[in-house]
C-alpha positions as CSV (number, residue, x, y, z in Angstrom):
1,X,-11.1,-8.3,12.9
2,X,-10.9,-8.2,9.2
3,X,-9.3,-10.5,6.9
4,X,-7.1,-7.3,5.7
5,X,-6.0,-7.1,9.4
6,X,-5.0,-10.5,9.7
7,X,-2.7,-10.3,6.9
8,X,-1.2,-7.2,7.6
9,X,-0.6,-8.5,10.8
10,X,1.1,-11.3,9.8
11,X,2.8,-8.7,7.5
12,X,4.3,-6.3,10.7
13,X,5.3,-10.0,12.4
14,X,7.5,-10.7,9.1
15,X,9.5,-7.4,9.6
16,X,8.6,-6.2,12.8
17,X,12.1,-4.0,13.8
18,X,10.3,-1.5,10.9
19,X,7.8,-1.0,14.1
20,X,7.7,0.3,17.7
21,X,8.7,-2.8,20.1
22,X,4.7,-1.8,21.6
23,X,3.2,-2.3,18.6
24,X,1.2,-5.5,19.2
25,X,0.1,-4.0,22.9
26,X,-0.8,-0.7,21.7
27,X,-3.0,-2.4,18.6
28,X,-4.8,-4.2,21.4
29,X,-6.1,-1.5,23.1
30,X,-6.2,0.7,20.0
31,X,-10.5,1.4,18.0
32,X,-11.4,2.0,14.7
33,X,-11.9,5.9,13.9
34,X,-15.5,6.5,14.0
35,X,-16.9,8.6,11.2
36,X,-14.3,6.2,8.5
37,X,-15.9,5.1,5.6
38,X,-13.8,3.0,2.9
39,X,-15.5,3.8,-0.5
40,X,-14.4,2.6,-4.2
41,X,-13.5,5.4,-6.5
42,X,-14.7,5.7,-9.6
43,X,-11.7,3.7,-10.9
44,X,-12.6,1.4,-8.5
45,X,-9.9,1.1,-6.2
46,X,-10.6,1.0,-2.4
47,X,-10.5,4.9,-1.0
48,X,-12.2,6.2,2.6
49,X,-14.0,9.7,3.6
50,X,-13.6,10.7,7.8
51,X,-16.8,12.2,8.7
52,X,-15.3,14.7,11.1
53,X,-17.1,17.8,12.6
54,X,-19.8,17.9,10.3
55,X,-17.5,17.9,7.4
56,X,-16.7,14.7,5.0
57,X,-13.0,14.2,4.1
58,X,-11.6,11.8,1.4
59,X,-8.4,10.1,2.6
60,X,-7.5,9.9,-1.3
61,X,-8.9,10.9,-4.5
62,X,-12.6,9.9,-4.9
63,X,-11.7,9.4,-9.0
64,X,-8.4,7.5,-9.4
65,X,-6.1,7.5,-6.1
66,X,-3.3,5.4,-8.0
67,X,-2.8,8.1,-10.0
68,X,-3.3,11.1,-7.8
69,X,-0.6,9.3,-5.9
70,X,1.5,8.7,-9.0
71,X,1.5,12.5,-10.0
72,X,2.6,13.3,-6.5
73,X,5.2,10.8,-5.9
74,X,6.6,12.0,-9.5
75,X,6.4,15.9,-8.5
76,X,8.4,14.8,-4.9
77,X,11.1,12.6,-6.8
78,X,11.9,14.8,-9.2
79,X,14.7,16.3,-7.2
80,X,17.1,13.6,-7.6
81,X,19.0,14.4,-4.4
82,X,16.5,12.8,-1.9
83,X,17.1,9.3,-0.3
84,X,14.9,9.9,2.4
85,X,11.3,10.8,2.7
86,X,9.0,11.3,5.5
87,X,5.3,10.3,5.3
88,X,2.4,11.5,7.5
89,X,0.0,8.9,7.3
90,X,0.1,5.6,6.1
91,X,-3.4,6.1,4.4
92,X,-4.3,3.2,1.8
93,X,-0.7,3.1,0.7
94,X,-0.8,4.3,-2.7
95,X,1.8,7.5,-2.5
96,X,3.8,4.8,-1.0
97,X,3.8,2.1,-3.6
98,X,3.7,5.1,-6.0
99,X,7.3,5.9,-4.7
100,X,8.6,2.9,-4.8
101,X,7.3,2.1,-8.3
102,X,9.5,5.0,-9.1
103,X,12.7,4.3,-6.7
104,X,13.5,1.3,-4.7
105,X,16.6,2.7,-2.9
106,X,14.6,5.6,-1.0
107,X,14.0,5.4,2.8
108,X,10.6,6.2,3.9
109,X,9.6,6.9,7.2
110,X,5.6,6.8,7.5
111,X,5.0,9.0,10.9
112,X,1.4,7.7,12.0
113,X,0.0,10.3,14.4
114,X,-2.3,7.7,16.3
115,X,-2.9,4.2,16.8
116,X,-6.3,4.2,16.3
117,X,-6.0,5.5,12.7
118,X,-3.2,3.2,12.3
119,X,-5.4,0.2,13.0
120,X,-8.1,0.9,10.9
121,X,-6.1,1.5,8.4
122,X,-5.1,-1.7,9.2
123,X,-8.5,-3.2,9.0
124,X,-9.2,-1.5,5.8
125,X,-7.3,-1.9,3.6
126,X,-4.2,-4.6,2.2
127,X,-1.2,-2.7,3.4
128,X,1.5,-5.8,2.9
129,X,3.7,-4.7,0.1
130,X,4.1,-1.1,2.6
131,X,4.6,-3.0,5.9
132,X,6.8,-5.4,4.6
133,X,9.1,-2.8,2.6
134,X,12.5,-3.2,4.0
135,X,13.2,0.3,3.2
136,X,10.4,1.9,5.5
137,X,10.3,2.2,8.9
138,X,6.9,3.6,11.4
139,X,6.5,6.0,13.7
140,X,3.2,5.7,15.2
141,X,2.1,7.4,18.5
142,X,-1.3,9.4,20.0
143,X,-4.1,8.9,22.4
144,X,-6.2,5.6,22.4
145,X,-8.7,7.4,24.9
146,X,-10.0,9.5,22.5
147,X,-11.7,8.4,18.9
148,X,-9.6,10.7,16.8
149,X,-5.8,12.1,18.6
150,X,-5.6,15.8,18.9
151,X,-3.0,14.6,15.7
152,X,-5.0,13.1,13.6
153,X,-8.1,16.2,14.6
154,X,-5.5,18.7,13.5
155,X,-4.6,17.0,10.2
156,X,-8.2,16.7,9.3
157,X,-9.1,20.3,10.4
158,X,-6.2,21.4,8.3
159,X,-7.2,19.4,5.0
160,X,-10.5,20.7,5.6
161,X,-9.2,24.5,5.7
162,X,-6.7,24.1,2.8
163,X,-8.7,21.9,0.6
164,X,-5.3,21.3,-1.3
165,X,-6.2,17.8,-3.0
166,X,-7.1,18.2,-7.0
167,X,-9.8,16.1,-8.0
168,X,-8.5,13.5,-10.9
């Protein structure tokens, strides 16, 4: 395992009622996604691409995924009514840390459709500051027998189709 998995291990041990009581059983039969890359943008912060049916998918912006994930935590918070939010994907945490950099007081709730992405996000990247967030709470859940959940296939399908993300 990584040195970013053992600290973000020790990170879900230090507030683990934020995680499913299965969580240390389900990580132990859980594999990292194959086709995941982690790349460094050309702001050089950590980013990933999924290879994934012949088609190459960035997880975050490829130029500067703090700020991608600034603007869109801004364009989300500008409704001053919300106090909760719900995330699909943990990813590198950046729209996460983004949101909190811009409130404190809003509940997240990161919905993680599969423990095998879960885990290598896990082994990817240094999630602390999001797994330790007292505010935040997980959700995570799919298949282990497959390399990518029909959830996660369907989320990357789906970027792939809509090709949504602006480039920075």
């Amino acid at each position: 395992m990584s040195d970013y998995y053992q600290k973000n291990i020790e990170a879900i041990k230090s507030n683990s009622s934020a995680f499913p009581m299965s969580i240390f059983d389900s990580l132990s039969k859980a594999s990292l996604i194959e086709g995941f890359e982690v790349v460094v943008s050309k702001d050089n912060k950590l980013s990933a691409k999924i290879n994934y049916q012949n088609k190459t998918l960035s997880l975050h912006s490829l130029y500067s995924p703090t700020s991608e994930a600034q603007k869109l935590a801004a364009d989300i918070l500008k409704d001053s009514e919300i106090n909760m939010l719900f995330l699909i994907g943990m990813g590198a945490g950046y729209l996460h840390r983004a949101i909190r950099n811009i409130s404190k007081d809003i509940s997240i709730a990161i919905i993680e459709p599969c423990y095998n992405m879960f885990f290598t996000m896990l082994n990817s990247f240094p999630l602390q500051s999001v797994i330790e967030d007292k505010n935040t709470i997980f959700f995570i859940g799919g298949n282990q027998s497959q390399p990518l959940c029909p959830a996660c296939a369907c989320l990357c399908q789906s970027v792939a189709a809509s090709c949504y993300r602006q480039q920075l």
